[in-house]
C-alpha positions in Angstrom: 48.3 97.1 24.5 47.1 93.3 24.2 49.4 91.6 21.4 47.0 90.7 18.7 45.6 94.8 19.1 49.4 95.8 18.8 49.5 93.6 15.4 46.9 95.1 14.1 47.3 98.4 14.9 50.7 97.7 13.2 50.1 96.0 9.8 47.3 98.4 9.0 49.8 101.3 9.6 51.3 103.1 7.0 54.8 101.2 5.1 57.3 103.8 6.8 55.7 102.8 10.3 55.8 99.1 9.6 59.2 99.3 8.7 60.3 101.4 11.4 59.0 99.1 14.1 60.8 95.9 12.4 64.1 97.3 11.8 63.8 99.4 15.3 63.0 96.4 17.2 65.6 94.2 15.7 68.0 96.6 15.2 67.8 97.2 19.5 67.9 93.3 20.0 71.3 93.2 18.4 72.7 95.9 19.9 71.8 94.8 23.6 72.5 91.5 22.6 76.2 92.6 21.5 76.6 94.9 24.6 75.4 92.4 26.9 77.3 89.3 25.5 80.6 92.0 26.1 80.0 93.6 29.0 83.0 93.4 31.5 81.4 92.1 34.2 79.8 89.0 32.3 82.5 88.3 29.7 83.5 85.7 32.2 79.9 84.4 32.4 79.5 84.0 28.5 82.8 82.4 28.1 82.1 79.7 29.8 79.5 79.0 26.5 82.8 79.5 24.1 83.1 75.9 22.1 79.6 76.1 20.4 79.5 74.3 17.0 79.1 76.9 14.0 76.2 75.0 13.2 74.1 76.0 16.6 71.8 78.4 14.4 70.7 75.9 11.8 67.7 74.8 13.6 66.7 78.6 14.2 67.7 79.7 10.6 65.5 76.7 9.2 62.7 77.2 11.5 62.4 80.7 10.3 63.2 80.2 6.7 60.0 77.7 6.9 57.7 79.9 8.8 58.6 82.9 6.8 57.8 80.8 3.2 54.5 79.6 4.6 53.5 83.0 5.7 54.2 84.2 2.2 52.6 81.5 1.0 49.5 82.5 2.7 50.1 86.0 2.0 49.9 85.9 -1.8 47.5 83.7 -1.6 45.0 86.1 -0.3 46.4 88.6 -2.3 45.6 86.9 -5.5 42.5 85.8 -4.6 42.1 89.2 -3.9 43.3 90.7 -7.4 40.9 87.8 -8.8 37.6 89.1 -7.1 38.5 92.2 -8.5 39.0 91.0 -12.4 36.1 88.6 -12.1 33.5 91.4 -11.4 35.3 93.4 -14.3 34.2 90.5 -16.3 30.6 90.2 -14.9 30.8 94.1 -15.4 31.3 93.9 -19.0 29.2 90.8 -20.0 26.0 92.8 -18.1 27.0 95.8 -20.1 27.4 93.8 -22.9 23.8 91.8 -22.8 21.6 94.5 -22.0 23.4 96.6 -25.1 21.8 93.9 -27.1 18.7 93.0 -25.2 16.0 95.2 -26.5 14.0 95.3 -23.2 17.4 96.3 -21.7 18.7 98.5 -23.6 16.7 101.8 -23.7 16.1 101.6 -20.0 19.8 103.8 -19.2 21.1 101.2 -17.4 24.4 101.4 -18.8 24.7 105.1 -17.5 23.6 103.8 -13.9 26.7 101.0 -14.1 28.7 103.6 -15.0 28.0 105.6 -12.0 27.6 102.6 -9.8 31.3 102.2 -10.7 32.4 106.1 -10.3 30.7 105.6 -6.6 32.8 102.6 -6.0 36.2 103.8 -7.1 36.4 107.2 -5.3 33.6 106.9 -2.3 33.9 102.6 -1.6 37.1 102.1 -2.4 39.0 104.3 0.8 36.4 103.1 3.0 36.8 99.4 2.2 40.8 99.5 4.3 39.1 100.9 7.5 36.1 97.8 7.3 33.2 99.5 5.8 31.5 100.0 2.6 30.0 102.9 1.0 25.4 103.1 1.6 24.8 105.3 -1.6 27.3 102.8 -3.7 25.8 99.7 -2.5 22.1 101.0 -3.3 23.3 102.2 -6.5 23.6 98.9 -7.1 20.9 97.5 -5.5 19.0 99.7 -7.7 20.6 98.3 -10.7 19.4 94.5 -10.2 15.5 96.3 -8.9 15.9 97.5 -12.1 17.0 94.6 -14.1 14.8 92.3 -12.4 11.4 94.2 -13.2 12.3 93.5 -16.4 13.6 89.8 -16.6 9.6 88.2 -17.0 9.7 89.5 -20.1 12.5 86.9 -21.1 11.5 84.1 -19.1 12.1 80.9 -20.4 14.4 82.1 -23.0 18.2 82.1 -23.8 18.7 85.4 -22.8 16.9 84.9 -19.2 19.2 82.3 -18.5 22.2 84.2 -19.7 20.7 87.3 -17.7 20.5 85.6 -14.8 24.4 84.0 -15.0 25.4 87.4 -15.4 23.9 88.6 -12.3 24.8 86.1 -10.0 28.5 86.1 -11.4 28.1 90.1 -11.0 26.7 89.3 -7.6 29.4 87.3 -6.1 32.4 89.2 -7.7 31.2 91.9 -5.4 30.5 90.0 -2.6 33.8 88.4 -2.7 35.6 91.8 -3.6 34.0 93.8 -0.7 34.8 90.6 1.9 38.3 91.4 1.7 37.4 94.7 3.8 37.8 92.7 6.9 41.4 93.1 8.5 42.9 89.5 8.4 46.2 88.9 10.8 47.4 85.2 11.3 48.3 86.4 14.9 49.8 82.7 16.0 51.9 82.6 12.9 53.4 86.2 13.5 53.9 85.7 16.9 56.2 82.1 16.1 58.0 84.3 13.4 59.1 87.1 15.7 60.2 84.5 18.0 61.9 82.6 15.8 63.9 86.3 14.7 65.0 86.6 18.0 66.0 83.0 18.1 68.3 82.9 15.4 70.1 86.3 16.7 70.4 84.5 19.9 71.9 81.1 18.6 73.9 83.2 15.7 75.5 85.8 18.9 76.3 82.1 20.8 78.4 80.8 18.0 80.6 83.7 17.7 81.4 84.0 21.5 84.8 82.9 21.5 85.0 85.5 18.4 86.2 89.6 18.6 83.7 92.2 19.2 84.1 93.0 15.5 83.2 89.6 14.4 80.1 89.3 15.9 78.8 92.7 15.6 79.1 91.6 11.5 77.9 88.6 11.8 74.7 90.1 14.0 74.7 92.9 11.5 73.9 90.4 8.4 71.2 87.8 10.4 69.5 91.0 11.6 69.8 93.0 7.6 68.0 88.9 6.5 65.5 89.2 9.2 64.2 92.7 8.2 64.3 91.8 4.5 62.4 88.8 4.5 59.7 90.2 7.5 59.1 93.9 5.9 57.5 92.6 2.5 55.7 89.7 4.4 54.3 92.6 6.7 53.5 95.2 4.0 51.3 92.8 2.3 49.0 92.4 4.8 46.9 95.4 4.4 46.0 94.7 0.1 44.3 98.7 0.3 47.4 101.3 0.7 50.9 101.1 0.9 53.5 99.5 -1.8 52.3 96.2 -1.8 48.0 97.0 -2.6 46.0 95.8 -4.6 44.7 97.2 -8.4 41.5 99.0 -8.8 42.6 99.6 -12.6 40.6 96.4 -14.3 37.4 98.5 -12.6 38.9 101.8 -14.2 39.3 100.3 -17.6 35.5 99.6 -17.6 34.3 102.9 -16.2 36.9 104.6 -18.9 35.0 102.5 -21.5 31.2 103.3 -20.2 32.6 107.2 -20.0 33.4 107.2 -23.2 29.7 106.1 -24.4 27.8 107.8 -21.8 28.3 111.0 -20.9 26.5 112.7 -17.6 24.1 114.5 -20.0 22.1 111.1 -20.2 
């Protein structure tokens, strides 16, 4: 399987996989590493090496602490711009709701009941379809059919205060969608990943040639703490790839609150 396939095949799998993979692939490194560095026939070979400084994993250990706090970084990043899409059409949500509750030529057009199940389409039809890069037809004309609607309308307030505040509302509503729904496409810094893992193997490497002139035990700790780091710090950075399953996902609950608050007004009778 090409690598950047293999990556995302693998961040877009569920946590238990993710983590399997990291701690089975790094777990096996130190092993063989350990096995290798002591089998009989090369003990001679490696002791040749014995005299490394202590220090001989330093450059590794930076490089990766670096890498691995930039990748975060990055990470979180996208994550909270993520989480912000998703609050900033929760606000265009409830400032539309809000306006055409006082606009008279809004109001009594049932447009609040048609937000309302705009929303209940999005949450339970969009929503699982949105981690495997699609959206949902009927939830995207429901609200297509929401701005046809709102827009046959907005002549009548041409001109005024409440046309202009009409039309902020929709654009905002517009583009907190837009930008919500973009975060469907699967996203891997392929490059970065790739220096990381290399950079893992690295340090176990330089950490196994500064404890060569140690006892098996010694260095089979010693391996046993680098490679416990280098699963810590990669598993979260790895689970929070995919923002739409999994520990580390993203909160549909400011889009809940709203469609709790317009189910409470509206009932399906309307």
């Amino acid at each position: 399987m090409h690598f950047k396939s293999f990556l995302n095949t693998l961040f877009y799998s569920p946590d238990s996989i993710i983590f399997m993979v990291i701690f089975g692939v790094y777990v096996a490194i130190a092993l063989l590493i350990v096995l290798v560095v002591y089998t009989p026939r090369l003990r001679g070979f490696f002791s040749s090496f014995n005299g490394i400084h202590g220090t001989f994993y330093s450059p590794a250990a930076t490089m990766f602490a670096l890498i691995a706090a930039f990748m975060g970084a990055s990470l979180v990043s996208s994550f909270n711009a993520h989480t912000e899409s998703i609050n900033q059409e929760r606000t265009a949500l409830l400032l539309y709701v809000d306006f055409i509750n006082n606009t008279p030529p809004l109001s009594n057009q049932n447009l609040q009941y048609q937000v309302k199940n705009y929303l209940q389409s999005a949450l339970e039809e969009e929503w699982p379809l949105l981690e495997h890069e699609k959206t949902s037809r009927s939830t995207g004309e429901a609200f297509q059919e929401i701005f046809l609607k709102t827009i046959k309308i907005a002549p009548a307030l041409e001109g005024t205060q409440a046309g202009r505040e009409l039309a902020k509302t929709l654009d905002a509503w517009y583009e907190a969608r837009a930008k919500r729904i973009s975060f469907r496409w699967k996203h891997v810094e392929h490059l970065r990943w790739a220096v990381l893992l290399m950079l893992a193997f690295l340090l176990q490497i330089s950490v196994a040639a500064t404890h060569l002139a140690s006892s098996k035990k010694a260095m089979g700790l010693s391996m046993g703490i680098t490679t416990a780091l280098i699963i810590s710090v990669m598993t979260p950075l790895a689970l929070n790839v995919n923002h739409y399953s999994g520990l580390l996902q993203v909160s549909k609950m400011p889009l809940e609150e709203v469609y709790e608050i317009l189910s409470e007004q509206f009932s399906d009778d309307r």
